[in-house]
C-alpha positions, 0 to 999 in steps of 0.5 A: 335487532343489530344487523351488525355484520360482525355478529355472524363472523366474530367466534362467542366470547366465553361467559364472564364470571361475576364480579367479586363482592369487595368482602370477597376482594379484601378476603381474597387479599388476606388470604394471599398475604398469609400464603406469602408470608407461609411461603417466605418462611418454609422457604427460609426455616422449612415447614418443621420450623415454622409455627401458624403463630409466625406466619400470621405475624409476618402476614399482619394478622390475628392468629384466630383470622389465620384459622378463619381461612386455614386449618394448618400452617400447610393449607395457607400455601394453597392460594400462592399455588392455586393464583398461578394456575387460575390466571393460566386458566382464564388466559386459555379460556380467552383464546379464539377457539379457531386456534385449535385446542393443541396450539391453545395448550402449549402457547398458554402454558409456555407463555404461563411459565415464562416470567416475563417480569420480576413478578412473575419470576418471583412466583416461580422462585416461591413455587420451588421453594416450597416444591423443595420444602414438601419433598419432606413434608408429607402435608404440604405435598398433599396440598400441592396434590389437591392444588392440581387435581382442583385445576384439573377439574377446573380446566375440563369446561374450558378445554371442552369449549376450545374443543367444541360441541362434537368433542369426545367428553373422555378425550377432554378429561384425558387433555385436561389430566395431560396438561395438569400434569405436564405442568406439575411435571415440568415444575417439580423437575424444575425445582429439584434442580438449579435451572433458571426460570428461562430457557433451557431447563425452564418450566415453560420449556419442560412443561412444554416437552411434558405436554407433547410426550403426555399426549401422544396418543391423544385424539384430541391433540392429534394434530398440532397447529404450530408449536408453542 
């Protein structure tokens, strides 16, 4: 048995999922080039001028491959959606949990909206053009609703780890539902408007203010350790 002294002081590292498969890589790939290329066509013609047809043709693909993975031209978003929040969710489950769950909120999700390079700000640009598309489109906001609600789901273990063994479940659900929603809250405001992806006006300044005014009340995130 190691009698290395950091065991006892250094804090468990969270569980590492297993490694996708090559066959889960390359279809994981595929799904997002169609996602981009859904994107870059109801940001240009909306979804009422986009046909499953075109999108897969943009995206390189057989239509029959296009309804392999979607079952409606609206569906094939959900992965461009869906990255943002995963890459959000791995990055909060790898904080110390010493910070404390309110510090690992808003720091995760500043840092999580911020573009930091022309990538990043190249996401949020396609968010609000499809945030602006699904003002009209009563199937594409539904796939942004579900979006939310899987990440919501997705994120009560990691908050439920940051926050510890002794941690009330309900006041973890309700931090999860807070924080969800200060982001979507934070984006749909964003993409109504003109603001720029940085500083006032931003997503990661909105969502930030959202997180704060959402949880109040909550006993979990009663008392903050610093601001984002």
């Amino acid at each position: 048995m190691s009698t290395h002294p950091s065991q006892s002081t250094q804090p468990p590292r969270p569980p590492q999922p297993p490694q996708p498969s090559l066959t889960e890589r390359r279809k994981a790939a595929t799904q997002l080039d169609i996602a981009r290329a859904a994107a870059e066509l109801f940001a240009e013609r909306g979804p009422d001028g986009t046909t499953a047809e075109e999108i897969a043709g943009r995206a390189g693909v057989a239509l029959r491959t296009f309804y392999r993975y979607f079952r409606n031209k609206q569906d094939a978003v959900a992965p461009l959606l869906a990255g943002g929040a995963a890459e959000w969710r791995a990055h909060l489950a790898a904080l110390d949990p010493a910070a404390g769950v309110p510090t690992a909120l808003e720091r995760s999700i500043a840092d999580a909206l911020t573009a930091a390079d022309d990538r990043a700000a190249e996401a949020l640009e396609w968010t609000r053009g499809l945030l602006r598309a699904a003002q009209d489109d009563p199937a594409l906001r539904a796939v942004w609703y579900r979006v939310n609600q899987e990440s919501e789901e997705q994120l009560v273990p990691v908050l439920a780890r940051l926050a510890g063994d002794d941690a009330d479940e309900l006041d973890v659900r309700l931090a999860a539902a807070a924080a969800t929603d200060a982001i979507r809250l934070a984006l749909e405001t964003w993409a109504a408007g003109d603001a720029p992806t940085e500083g006032p006006g931003s997503p990661a300044v909105l969502a930030v203010r959202c997180l704060r005014e959402l949880t109040g009340g909550l006993r979990l995130l009663a008392a903050r350790q610093g601001d984002a």
